[in-house]
C-alpha positions in Angstrom: 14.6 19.3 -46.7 11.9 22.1 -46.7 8.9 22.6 -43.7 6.8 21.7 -46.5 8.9 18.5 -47.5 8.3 17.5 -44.2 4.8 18.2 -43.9 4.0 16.0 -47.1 6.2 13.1 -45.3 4.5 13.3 -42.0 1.1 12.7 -44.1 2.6 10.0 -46.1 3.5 8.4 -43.2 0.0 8.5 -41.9 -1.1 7.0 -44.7 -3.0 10.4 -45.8 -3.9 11.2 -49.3 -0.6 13.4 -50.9 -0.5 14.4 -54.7 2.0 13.6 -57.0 3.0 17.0 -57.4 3.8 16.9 -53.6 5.9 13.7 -53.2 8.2 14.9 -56.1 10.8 16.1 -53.9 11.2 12.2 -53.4 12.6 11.6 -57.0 16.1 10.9 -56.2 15.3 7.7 -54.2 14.0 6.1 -57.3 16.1 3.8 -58.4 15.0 3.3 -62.4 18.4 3.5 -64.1 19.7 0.7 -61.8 16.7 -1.6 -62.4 16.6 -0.7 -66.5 20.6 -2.4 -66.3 19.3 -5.4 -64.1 16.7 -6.1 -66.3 18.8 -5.8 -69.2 22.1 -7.4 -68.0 23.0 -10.8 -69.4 22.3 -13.9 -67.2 25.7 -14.9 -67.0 27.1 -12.2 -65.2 25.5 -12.7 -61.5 28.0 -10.8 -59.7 26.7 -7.7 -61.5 23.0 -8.5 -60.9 24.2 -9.1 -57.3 25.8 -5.4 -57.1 23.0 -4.0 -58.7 20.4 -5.1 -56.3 22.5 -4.1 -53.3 22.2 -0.4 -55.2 18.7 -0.8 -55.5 16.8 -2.0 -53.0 17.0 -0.4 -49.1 18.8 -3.8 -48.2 19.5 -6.8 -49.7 20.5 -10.4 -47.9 22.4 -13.1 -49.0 21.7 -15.9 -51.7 19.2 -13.7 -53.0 17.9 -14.7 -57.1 15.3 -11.9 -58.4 14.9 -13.2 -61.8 14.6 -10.4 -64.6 12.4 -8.1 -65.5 11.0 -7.1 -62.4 9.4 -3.4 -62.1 9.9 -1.0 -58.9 8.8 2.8 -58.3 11.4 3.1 -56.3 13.7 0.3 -55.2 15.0 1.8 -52.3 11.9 1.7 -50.0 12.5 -2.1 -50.4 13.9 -4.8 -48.1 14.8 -8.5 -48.4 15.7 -10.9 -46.3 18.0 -13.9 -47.1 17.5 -16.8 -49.6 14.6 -15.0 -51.4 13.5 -16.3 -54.7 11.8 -14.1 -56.9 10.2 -15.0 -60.2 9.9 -13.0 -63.4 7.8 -9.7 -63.3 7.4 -8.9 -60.3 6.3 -5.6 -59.4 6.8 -3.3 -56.1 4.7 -0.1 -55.7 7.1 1.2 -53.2 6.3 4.4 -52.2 6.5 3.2 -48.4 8.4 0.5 -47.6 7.7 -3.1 -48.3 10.0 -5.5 -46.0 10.5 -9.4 -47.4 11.8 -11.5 -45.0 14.2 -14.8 -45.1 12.9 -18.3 -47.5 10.5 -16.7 -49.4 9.4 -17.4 -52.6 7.5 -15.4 -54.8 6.3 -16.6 -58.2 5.3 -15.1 -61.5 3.7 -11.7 -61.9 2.9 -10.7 -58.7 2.4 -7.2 -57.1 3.1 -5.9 -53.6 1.2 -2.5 -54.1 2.0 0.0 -51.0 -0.4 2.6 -52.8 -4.1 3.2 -53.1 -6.4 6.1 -54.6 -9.3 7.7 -53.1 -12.5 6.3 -54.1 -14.0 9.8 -55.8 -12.8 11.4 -58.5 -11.9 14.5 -57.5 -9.5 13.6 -54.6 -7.3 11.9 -57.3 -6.0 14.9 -58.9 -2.7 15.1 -59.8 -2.3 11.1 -59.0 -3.6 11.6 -55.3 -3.2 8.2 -53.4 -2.4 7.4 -50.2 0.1 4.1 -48.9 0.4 2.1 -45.7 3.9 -0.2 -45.5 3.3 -4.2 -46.2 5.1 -6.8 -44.4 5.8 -10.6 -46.0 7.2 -12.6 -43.0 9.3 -15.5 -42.8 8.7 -18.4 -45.1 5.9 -17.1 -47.4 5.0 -18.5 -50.3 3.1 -16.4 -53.1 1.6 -18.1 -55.7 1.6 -16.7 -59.4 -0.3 -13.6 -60.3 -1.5 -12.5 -56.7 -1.8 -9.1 -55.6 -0.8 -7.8 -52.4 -2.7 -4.4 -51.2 -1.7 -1.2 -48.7 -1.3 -2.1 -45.2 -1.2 -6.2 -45.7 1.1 -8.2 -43.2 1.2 -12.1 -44.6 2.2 -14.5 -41.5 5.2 -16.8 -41.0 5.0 -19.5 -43.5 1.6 -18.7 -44.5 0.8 -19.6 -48.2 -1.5 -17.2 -50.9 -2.5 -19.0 -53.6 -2.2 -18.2 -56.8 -4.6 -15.3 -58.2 -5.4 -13.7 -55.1 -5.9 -10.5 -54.0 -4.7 -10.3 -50.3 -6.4 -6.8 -49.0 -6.2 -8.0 -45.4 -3.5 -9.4 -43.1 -3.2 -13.1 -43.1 -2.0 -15.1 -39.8 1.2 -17.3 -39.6 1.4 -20.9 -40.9 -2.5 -20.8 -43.0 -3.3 -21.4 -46.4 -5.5 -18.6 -48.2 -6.5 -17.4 -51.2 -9.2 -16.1 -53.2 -10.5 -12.9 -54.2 -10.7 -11.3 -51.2 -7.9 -13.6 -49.9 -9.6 -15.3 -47.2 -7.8 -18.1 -45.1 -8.9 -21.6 -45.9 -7.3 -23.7 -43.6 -4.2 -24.1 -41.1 -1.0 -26.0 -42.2 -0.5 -28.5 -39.9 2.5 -31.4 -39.9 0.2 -33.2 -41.8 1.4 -30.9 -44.9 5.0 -32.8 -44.4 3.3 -35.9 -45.8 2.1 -34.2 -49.2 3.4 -34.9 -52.6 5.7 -37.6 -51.0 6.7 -41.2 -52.5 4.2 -43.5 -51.8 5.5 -46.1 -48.9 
């Protein structure tokens, strides 16, 4: 890797604005062939969708279902925890690394977006953006169609509802949504009670 290479990665890191043009050198680590065959191979053939992921992403745990399609710009800046359930089209702007961790569930079309743009026009030439790593702890649970922004952390068993966009960290074991995400409430053991057979 050139001086220059690492200069661009330094800023990226930083969460600077970097061009398109400048973050090419990072091509190889995309991962698009591999996910074009996982989105494409038959559902009966799970140890091959299980070998696939373990190609694509960073890391991978165990008991893992991603259901097909599901969209990355990289793959590899990804990592998932054990027993994560994924559900159809989801899609990871990876150009830093977005970390999963164990039991969570996502569900239909969401996006965990790493990457913004500069507000004026001129700073996004040549796809000028900058991106700040998210982390989904423990236990979350995504609701359908939420978006997940640059920089977000979402708390130990915390809950986003669906249609959300989450543009600021959210704290362990609350319920939030809206757009902004906002948090609503705490979950409480009062939550075990809830959609339960009436006594």
């Amino acid at each position: 890797m050139t001086d220059d290479h690492e200069a661009v990665r330094d800023r990226i890191a930083k969460g600077l604005v970097h061009t398109e043009s400048e973050a090419a050198f990072q091509a190889p680590r995309r991962r698009t062939d591999q996910i074009f065959e996982y989105n494409h191979t038959p559902p009966g053939e799970p140890g091959r969708r299980r070998s696939l992921l373990v190609e694509i992403f960073g890391s991978v745990g165990e008991r893992t279902v991603l259901l097909p399609p599901f969209h990355a710009g990289f793959g590899s800046n990804v990592h998932i925890g054990d027993d994560f359930f994924g559900n159809v089209n989801l899609t990871l702007v990876d150009d830093v690394e977005i970390r999963i961790g164990d039991g969570v569930m996502i569900a239909p079309g969401v996006t965990l977006t790493t990457t913004g743009h500069p507000v004026h026009p001129s700073r996004r030439a040549d796809f000028g953006r900058f991106s700040e790593p998210i982390a989904i702890e423990d236990k979350v649970w995504i609701g359908s169609n939420a978006v997940v922004l640059h920089g977000v952390r979402i708390g130990y068993g915390s809950v986003i509802g669906a249609g959300s966009v989450v543009s600021r960290s959210i704290p362990p074991m609350t319920v939030a949504f809206g757009t902004p995400c906002r948090v609503v409430r705490p979950i409480t053991d009062e939550d075990l009670t809830t959609r339960t057979a009436p006594r």
